[in-house]
PAGU-157660 format. One record per residue: residue number from 1; residue in one letter; x, y, z of N, C-alpha, C, O in turn. Coordinates in steps of 0.001 Angstrom, whole numbers, always signed. Layout:
# residues N
<site n="NUM" res="a" n_px="X" n_py="Y" n_pz="Z" ca_px="X" ca_py="Y" ca_pz="Z" c_px="X" c_py="Y" c_pz="Z" o_px="X" o_py="Y" o_pz="Z"/>
...
This chain:
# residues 118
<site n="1" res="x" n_px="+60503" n_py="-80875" n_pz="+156188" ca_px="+61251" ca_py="-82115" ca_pz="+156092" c_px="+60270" c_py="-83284" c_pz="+156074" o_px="+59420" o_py="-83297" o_pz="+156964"/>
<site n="2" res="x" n_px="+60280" n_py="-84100" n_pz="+155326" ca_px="+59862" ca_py="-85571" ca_pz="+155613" c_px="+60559" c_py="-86757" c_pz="+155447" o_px="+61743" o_py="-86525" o_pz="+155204"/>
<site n="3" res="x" n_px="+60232" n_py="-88189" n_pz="+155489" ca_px="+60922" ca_py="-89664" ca_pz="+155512" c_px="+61742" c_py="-89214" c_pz="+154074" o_px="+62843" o_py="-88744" o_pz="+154364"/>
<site n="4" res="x" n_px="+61545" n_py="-89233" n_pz="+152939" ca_px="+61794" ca_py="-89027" ca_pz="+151726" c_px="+63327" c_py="-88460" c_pz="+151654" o_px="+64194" o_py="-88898" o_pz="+150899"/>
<site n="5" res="x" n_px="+63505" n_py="-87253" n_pz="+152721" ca_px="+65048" ca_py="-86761" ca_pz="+152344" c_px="+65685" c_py="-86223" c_pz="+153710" o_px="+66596" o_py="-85407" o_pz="+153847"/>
<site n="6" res="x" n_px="+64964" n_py="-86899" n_pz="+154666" ca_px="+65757" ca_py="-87368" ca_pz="+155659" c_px="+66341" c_py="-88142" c_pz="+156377" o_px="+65631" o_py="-88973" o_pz="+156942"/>
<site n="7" res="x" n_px="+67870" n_py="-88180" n_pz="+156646" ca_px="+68361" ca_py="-89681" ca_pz="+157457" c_px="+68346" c_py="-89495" c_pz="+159004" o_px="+68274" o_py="-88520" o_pz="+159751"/>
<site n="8" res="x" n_px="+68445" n_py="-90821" n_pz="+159165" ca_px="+68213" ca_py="-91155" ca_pz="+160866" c_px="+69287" c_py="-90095" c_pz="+161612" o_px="+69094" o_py="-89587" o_pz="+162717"/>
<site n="9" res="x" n_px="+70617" n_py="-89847" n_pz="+160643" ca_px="+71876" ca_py="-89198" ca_pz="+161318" c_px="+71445" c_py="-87550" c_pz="+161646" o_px="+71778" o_py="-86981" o_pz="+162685"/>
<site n="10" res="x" n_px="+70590" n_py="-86873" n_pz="+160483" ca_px="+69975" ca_py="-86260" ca_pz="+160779" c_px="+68891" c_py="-85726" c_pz="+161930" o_px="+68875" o_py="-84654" o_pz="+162535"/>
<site n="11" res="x" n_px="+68172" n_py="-86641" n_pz="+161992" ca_px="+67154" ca_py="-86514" ca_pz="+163193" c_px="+68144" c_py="-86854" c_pz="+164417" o_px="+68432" o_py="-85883" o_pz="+165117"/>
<site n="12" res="x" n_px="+68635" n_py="-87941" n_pz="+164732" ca_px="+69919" ca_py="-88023" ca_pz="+165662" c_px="+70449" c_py="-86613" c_pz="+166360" o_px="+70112" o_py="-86168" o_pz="+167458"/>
<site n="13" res="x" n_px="+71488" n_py="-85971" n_pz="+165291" ca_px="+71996" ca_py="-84666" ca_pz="+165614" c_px="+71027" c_py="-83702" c_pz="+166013" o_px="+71318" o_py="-82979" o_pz="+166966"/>
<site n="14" res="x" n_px="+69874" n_py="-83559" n_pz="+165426" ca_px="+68543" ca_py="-82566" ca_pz="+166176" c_px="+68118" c_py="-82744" c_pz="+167251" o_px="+67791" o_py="-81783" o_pz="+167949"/>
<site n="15" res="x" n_px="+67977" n_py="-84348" n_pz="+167791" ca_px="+67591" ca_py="-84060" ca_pz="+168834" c_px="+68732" c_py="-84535" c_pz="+169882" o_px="+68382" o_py="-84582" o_pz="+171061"/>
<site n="16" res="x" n_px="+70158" n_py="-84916" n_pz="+169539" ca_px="+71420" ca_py="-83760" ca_pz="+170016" c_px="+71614" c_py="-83070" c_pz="+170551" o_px="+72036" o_py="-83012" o_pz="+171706"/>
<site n="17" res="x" n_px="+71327" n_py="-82274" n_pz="+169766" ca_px="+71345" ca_py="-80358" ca_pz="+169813" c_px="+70247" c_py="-80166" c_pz="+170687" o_px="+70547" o_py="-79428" o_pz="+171626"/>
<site n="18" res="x" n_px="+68837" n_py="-80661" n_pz="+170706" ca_px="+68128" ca_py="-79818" ca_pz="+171621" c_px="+67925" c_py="-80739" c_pz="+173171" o_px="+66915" o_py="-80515" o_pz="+173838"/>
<site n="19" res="x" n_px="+68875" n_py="-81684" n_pz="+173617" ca_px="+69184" ca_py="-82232" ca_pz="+174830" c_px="+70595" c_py="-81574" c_pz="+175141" o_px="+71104" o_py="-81610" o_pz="+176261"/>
<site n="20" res="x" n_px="+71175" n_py="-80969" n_pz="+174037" ca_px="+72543" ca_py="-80280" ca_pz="+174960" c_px="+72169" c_py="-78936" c_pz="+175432" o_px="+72437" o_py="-78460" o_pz="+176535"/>
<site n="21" res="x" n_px="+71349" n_py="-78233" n_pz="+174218" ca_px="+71186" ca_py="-76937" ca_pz="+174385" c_px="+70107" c_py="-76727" c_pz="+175862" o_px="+69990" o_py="-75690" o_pz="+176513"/>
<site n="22" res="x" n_px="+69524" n_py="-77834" n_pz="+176070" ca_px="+69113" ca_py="-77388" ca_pz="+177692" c_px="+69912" c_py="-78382" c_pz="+179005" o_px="+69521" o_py="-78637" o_pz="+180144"/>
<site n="23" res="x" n_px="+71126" n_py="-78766" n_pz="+178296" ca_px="+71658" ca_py="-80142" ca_pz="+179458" c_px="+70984" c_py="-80707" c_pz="+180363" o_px="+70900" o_py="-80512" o_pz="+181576"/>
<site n="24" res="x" n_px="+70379" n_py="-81619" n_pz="+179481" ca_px="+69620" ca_py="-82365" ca_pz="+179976" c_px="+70635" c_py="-83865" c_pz="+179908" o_px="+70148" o_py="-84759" o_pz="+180600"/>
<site n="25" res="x" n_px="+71817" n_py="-84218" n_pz="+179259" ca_px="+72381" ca_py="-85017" ca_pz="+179417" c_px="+72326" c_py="-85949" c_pz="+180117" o_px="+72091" o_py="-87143" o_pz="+179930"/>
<site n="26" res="x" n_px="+72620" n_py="-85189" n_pz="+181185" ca_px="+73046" ca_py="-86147" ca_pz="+182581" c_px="+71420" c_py="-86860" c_pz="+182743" o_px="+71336" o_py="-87627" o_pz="+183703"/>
<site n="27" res="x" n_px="+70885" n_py="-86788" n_pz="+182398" ca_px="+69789" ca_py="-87159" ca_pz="+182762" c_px="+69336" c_py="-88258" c_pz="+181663" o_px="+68220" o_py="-88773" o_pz="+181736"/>
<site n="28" res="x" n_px="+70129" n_py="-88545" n_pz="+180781" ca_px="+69507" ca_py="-89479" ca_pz="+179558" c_px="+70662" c_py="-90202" c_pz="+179531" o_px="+71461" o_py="-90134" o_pz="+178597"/>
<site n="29" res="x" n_px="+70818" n_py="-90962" n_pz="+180594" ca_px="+70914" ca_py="-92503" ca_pz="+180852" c_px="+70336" c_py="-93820" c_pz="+180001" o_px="+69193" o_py="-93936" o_pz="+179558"/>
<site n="30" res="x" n_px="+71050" n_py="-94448" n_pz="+179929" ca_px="+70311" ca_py="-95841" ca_pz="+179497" c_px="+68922" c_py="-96425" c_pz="+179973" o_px="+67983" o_py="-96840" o_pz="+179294"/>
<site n="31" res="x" n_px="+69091" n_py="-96322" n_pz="+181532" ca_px="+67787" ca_py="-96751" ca_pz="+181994" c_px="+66792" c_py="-95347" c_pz="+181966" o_px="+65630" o_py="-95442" o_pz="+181572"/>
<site n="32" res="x" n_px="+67242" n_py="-94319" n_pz="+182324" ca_px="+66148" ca_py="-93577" ca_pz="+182290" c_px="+65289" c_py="-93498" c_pz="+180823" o_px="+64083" o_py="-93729" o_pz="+180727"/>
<site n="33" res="x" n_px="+66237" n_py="-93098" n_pz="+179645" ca_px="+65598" ca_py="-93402" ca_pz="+178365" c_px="+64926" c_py="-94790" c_pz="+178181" o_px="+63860" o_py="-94697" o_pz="+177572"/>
<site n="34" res="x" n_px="+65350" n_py="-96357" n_pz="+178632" ca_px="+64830" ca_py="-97395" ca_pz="+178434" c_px="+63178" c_py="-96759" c_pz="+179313" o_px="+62253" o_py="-96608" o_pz="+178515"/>
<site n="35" res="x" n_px="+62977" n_py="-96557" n_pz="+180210" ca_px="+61993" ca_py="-96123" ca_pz="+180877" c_px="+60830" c_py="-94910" c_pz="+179971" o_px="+59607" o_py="-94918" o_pz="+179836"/>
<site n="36" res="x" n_px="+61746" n_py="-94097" n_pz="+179558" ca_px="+61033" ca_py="-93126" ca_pz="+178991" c_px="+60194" c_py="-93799" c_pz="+177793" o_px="+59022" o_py="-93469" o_pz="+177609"/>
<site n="37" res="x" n_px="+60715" n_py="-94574" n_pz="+177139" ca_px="+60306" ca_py="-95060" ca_pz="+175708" c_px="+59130" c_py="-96099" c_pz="+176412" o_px="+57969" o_py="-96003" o_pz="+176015"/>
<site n="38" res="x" n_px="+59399" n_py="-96846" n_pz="+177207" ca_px="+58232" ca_py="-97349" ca_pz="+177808" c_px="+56675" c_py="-96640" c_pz="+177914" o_px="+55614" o_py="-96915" o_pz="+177354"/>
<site n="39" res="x" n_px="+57030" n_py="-95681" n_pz="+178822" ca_px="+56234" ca_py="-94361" ca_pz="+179063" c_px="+55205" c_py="-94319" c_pz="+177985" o_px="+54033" o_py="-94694" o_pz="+177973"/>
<site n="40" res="x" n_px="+56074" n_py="-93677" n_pz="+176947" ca_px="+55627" ca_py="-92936" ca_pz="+176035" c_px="+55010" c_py="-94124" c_pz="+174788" o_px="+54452" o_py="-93647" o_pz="+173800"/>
<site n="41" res="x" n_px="+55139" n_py="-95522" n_pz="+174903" ca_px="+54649" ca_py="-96499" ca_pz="+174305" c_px="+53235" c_py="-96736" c_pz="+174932" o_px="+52312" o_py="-96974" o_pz="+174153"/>
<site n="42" res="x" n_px="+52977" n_py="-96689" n_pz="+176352" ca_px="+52066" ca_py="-96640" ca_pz="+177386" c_px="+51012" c_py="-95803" c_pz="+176782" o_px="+49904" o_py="-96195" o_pz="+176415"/>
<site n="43" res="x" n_px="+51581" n_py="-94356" n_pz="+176710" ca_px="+50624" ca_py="-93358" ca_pz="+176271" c_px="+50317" c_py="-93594" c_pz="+175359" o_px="+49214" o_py="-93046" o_pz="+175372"/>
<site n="44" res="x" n_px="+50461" n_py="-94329" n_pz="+173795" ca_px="+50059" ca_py="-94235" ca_pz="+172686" c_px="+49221" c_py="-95549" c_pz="+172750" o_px="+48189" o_py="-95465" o_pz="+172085"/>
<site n="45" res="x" n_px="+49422" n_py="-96858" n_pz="+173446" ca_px="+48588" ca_py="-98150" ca_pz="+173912" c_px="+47630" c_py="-97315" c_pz="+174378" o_px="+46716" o_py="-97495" o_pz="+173574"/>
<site n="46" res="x" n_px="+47103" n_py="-96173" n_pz="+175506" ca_px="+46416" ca_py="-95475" ca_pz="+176490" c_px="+45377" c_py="-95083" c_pz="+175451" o_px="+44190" o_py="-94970" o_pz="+175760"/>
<site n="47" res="x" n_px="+46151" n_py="-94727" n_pz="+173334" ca_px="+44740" ca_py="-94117" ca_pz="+173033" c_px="+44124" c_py="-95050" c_pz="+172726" o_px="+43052" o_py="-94573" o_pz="+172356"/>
<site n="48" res="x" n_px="+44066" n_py="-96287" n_pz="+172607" ca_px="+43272" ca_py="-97498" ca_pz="+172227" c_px="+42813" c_py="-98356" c_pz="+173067" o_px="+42496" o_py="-99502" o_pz="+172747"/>
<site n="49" res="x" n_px="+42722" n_py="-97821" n_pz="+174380" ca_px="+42087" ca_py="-98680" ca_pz="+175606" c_px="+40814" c_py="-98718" c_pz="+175602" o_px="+40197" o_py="-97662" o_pz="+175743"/>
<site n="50" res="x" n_px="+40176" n_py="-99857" n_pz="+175451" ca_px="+38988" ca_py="-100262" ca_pz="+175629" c_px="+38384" c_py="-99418" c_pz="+174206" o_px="+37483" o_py="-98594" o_pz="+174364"/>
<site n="51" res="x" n_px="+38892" n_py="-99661" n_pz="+172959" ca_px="+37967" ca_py="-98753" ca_pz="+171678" c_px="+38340" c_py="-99735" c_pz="+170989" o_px="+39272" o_py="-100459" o_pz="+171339"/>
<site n="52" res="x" n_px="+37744" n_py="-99882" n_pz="+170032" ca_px="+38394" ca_py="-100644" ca_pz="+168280" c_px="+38194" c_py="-100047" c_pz="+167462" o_px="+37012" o_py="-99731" o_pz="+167333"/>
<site n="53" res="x" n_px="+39095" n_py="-99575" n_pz="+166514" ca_px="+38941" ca_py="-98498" ca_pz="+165686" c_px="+39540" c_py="-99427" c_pz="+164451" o_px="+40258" o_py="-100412" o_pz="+164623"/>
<site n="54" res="x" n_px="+39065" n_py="-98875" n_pz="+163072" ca_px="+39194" ca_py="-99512" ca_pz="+161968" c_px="+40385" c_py="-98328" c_pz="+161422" o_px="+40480" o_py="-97154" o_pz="+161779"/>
<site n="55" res="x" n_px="+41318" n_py="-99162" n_pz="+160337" ca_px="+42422" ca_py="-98359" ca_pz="+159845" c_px="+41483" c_py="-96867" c_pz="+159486" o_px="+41735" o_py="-95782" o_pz="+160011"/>
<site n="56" res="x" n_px="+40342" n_py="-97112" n_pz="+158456" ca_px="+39746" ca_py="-95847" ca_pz="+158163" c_px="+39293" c_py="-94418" c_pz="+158924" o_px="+39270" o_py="-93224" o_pz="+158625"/>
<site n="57" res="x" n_px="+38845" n_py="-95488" n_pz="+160425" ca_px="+38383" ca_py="-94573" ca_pz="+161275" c_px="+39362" c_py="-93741" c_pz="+162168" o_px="+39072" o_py="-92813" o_pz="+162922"/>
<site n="58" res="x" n_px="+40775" n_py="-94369" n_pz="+161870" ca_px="+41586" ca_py="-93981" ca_pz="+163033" c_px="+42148" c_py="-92678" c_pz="+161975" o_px="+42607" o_py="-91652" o_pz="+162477"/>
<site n="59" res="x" n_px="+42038" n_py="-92883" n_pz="+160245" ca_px="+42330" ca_py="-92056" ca_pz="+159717" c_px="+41714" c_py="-90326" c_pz="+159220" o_px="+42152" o_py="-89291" o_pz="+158718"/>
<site n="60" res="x" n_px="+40598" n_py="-90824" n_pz="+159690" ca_px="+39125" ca_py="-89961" ca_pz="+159201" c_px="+39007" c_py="-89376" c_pz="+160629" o_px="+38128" o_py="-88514" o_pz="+160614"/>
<site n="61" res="x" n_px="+39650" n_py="-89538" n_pz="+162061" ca_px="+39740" ca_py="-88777" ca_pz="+163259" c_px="+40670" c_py="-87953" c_pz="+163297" o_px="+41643" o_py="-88595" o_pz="+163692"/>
<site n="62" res="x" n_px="+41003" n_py="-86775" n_pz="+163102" ca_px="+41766" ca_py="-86074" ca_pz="+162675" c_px="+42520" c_py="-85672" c_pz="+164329" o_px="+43678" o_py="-85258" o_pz="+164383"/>
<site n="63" res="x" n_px="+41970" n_py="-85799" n_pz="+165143" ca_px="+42403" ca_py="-85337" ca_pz="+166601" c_px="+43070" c_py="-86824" c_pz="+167451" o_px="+44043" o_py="-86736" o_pz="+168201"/>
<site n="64" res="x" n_px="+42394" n_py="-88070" n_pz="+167187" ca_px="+42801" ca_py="-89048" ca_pz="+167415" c_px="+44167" c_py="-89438" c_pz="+166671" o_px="+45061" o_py="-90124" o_pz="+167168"/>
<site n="65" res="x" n_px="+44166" n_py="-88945" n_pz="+165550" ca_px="+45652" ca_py="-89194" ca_pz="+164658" c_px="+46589" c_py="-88405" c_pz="+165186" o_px="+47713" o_py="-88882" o_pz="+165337"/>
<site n="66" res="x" n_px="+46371" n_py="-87280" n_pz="+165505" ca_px="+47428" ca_py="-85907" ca_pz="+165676" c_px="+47835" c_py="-86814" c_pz="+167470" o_px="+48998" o_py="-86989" o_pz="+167833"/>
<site n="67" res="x" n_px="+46957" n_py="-87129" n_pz="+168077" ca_px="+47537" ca_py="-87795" ca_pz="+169347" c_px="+48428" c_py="-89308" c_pz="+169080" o_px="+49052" o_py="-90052" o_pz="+169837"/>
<site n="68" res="x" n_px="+48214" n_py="-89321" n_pz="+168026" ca_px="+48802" ca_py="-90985" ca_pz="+167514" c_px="+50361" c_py="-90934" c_pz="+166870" o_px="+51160" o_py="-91867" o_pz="+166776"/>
<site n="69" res="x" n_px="+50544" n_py="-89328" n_pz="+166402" ca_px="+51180" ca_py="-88783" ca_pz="+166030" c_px="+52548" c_py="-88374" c_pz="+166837" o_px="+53741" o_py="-88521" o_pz="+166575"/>
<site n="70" res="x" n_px="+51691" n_py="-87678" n_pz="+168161" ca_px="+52444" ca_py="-86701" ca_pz="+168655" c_px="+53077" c_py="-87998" c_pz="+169601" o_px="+54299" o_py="-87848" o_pz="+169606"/>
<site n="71" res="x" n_px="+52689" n_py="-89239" n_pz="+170419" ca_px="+53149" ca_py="-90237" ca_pz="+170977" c_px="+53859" c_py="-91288" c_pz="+170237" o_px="+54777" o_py="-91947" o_pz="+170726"/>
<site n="72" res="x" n_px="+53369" n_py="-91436" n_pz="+168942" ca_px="+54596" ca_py="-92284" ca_pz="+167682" c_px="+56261" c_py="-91148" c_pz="+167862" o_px="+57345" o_py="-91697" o_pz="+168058"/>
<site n="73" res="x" n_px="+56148" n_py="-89735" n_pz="+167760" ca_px="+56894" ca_py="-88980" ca_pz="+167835" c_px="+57782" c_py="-89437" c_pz="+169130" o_px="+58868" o_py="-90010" o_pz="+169040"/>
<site n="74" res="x" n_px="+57133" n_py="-89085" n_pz="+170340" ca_px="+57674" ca_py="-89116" ca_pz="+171167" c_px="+58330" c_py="-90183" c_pz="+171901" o_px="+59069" o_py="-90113" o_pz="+172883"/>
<site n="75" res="x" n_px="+57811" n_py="-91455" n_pz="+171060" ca_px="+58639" ca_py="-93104" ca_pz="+171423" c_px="+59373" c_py="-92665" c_pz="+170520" o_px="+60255" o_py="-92418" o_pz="+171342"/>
<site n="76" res="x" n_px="+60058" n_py="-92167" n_pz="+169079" ca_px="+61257" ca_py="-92060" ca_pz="+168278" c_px="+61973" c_py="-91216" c_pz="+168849" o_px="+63181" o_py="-91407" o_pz="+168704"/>
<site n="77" res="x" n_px="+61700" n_py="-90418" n_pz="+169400" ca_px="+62426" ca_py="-89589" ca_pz="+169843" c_px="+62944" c_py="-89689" c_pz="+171443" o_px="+63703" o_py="-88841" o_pz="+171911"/>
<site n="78" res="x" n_px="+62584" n_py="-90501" n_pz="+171999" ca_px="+63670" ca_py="-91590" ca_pz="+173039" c_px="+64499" c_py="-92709" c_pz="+173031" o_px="+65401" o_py="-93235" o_pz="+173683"/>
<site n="79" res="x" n_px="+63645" n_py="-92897" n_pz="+171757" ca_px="+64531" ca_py="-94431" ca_pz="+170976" c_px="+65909" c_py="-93545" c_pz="+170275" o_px="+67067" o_py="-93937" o_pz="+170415"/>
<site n="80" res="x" n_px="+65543" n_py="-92344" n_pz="+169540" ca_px="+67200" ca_py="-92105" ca_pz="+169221" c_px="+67761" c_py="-91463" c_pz="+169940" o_px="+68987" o_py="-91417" o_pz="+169840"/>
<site n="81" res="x" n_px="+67138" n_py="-90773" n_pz="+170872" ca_px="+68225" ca_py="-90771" ca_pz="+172465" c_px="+69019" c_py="-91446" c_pz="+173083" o_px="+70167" o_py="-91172" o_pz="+173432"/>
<site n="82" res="x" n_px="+68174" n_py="-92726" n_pz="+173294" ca_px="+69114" ca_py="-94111" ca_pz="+173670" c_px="+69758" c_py="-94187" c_pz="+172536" o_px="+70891" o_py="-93974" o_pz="+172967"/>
<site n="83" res="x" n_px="+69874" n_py="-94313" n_pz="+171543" ca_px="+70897" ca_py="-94630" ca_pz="+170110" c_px="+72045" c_py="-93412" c_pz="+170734" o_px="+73258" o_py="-93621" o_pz="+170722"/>
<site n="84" res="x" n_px="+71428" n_py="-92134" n_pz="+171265" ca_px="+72756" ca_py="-91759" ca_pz="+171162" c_px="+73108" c_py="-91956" c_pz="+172102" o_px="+74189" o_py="-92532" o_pz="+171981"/>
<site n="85" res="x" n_px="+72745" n_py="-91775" n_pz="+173514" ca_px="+73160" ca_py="-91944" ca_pz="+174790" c_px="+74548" c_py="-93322" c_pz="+174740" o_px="+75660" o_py="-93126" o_pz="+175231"/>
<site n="86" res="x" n_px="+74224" n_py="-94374" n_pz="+174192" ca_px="+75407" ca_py="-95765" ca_pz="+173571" c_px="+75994" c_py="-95062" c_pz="+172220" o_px="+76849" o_py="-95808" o_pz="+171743"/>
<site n="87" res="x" n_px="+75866" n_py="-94180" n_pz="+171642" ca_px="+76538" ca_py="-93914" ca_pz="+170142" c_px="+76335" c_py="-95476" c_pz="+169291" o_px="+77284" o_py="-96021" o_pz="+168726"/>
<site n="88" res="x" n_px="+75136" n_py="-95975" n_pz="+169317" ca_px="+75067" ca_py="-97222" ca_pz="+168734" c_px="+74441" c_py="-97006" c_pz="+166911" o_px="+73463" o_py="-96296" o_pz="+166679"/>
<site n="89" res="x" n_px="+74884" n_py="-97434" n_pz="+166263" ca_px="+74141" ca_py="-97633" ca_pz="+164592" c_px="+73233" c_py="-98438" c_pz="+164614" o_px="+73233" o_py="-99651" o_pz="+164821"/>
<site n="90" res="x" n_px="+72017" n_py="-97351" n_pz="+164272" ca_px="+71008" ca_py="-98078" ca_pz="+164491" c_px="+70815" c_py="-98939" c_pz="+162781" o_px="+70248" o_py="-100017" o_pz="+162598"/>
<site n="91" res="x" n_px="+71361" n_py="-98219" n_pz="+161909" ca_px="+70586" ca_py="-99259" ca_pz="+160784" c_px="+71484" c_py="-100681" c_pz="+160766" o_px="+71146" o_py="-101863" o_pz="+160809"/>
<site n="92" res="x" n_px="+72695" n_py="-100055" n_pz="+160687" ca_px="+73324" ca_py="-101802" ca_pz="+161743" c_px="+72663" c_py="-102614" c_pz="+162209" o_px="+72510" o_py="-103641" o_pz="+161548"/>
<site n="93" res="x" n_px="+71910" n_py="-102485" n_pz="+163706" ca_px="+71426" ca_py="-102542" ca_pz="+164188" c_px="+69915" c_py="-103169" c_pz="+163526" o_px="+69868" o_py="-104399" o_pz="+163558"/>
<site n="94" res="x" n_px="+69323" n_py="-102836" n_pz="+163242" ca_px="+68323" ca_py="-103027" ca_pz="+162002" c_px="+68596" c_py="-104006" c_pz="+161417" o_px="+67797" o_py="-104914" o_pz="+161646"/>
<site n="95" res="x" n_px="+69632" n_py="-104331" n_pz="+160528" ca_px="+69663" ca_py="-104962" ca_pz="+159334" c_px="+70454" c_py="-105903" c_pz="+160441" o_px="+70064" o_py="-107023" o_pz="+160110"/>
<site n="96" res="x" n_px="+71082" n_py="-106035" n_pz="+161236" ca_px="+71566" ca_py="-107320" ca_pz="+162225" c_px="+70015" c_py="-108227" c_pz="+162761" o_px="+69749" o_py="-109398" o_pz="+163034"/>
<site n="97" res="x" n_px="+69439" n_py="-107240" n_pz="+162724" ca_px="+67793" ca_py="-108159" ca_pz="+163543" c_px="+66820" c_py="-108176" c_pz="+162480" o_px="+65683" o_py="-108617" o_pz="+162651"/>
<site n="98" res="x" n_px="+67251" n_py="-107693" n_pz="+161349" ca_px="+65982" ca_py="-107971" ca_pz="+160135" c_px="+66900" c_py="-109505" c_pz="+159704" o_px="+66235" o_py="-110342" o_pz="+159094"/>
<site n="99" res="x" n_px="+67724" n_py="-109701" n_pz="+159876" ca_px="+68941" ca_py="-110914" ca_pz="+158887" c_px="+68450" c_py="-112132" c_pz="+159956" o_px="+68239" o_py="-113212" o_pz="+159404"/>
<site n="100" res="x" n_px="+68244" n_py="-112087" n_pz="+161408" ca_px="+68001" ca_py="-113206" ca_pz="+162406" c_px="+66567" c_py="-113016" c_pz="+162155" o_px="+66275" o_py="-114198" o_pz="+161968"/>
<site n="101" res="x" n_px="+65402" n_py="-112343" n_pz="+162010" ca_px="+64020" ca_py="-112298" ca_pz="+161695" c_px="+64169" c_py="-112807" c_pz="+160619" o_px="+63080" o_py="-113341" o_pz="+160406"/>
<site n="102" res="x" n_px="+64648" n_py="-112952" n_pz="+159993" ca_px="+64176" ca_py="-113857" ca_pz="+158525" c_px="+64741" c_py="-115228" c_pz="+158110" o_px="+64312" o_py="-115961" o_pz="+157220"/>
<site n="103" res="x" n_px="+65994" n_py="-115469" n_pz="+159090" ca_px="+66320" ca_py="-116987" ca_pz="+159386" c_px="+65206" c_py="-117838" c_pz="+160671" o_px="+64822" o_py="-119002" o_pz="+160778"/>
<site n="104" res="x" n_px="+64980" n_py="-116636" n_pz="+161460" ca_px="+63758" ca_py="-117593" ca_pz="+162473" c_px="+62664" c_py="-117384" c_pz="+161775" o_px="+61873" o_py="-118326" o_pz="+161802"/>
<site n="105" res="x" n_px="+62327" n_py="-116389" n_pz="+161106" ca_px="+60743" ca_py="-116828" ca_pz="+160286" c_px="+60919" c_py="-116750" c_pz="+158801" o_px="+60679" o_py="-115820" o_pz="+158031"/>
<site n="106" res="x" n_px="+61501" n_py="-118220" n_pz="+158534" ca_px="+61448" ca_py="-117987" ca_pz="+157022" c_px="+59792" c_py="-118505" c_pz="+155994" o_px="+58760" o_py="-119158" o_pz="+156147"/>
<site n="107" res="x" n_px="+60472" n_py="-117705" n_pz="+155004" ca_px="+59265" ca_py="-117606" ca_pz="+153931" c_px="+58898" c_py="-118846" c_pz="+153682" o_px="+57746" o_py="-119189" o_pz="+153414"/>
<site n="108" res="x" n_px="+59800" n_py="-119523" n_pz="+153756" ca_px="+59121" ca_py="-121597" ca_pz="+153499" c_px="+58407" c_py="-121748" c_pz="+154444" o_px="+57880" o_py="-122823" o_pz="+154159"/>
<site n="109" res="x" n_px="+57916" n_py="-121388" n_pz="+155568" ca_px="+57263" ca_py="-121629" ca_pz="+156900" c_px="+56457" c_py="-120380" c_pz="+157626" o_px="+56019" o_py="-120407" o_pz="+158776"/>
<site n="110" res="x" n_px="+56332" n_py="-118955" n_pz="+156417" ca_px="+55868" ca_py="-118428" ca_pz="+157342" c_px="+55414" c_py="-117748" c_pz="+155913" o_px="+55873" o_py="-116620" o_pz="+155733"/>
<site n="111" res="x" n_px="+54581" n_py="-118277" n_pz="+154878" ca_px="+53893" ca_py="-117551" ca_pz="+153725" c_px="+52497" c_py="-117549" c_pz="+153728" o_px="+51880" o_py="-117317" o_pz="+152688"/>
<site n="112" res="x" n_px="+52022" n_py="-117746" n_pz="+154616" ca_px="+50167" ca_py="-118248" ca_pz="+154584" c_px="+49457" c_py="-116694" c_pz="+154766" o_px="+48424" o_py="-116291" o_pz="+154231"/>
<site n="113" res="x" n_px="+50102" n_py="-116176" n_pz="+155431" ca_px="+49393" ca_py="-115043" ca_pz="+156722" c_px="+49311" c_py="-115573" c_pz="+158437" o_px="+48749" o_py="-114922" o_pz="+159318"/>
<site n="114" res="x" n_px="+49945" n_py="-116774" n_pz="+158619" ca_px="+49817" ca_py="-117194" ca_pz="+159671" c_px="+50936" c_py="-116425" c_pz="+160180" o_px="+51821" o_py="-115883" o_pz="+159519"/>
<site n="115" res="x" n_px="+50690" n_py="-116459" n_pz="+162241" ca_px="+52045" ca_py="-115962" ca_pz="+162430" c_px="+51743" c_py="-116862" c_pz="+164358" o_px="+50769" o_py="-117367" o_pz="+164916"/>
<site n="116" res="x" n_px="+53117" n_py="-116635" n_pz="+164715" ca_px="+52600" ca_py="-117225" ca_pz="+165676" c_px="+54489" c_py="-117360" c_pz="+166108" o_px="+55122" o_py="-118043" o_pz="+165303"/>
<site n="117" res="x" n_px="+55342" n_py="-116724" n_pz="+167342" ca_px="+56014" ca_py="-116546" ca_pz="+168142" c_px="+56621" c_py="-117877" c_pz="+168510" o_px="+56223" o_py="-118844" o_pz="+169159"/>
<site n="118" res="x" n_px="+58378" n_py="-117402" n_pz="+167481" ca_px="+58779" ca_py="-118759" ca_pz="+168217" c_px="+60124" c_py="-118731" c_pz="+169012" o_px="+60508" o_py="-119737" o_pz="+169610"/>
């Protein structure tokens, strides 16, 4: 499987299925998942502590990627936990905060490369 011919509803129901098939339910709460995704954002910040790595180099580390990998994985895969834990739509969701991201940073005011939090 890859991005190409899979939907979010898809990955959703998989990892579904493998939080029922060990009931783990009760345990994937709002806050506990808000927590988990933290976590697991922590660990993937953790591989870039104190290094600077260039796009090339982070690509040409084949063991550094597979860890970049396996923690990108594991923040999506609490993030659509919480999606399901609320049964919330996430591309909804998405396209509700891409529509307010582009009225607070519009292209008349934000075409240079500058950026800067408002």
């Amino acid at each position: 499987m890859n991005d190409d011919k899979t939907t979010i509803s898809d990955l959703r129901e998989e990892i579904r299925k493998f939080v029922e098939e060990r009931k783990w339910i009760k345990y994937h709460t709002p806050k506990n998942l808000a927590q988990a995704i933290q976590i697991e954002a922590a660990e993937l910040s953790e591989l870039f502590l104190f290094k600077e790595f260039s796009i090339d180099e982070i690509k040409s580390n084949s063991e550094l990627l597979d860890s970049i990998k396996d923690e990108i994985a594991d923040v999506f895969i609490y993030l659509l936990s919480f999606v399901n834990s609320l049964d919330l739509d996430l591309t909804r969701a998405f396209f509700a905060k891409m529509k307010k991201n582009k009225e607070k940073y519009p292209i008349s005011e934000f075409n240079d490369g500058s950026y800067y939090k408002k």
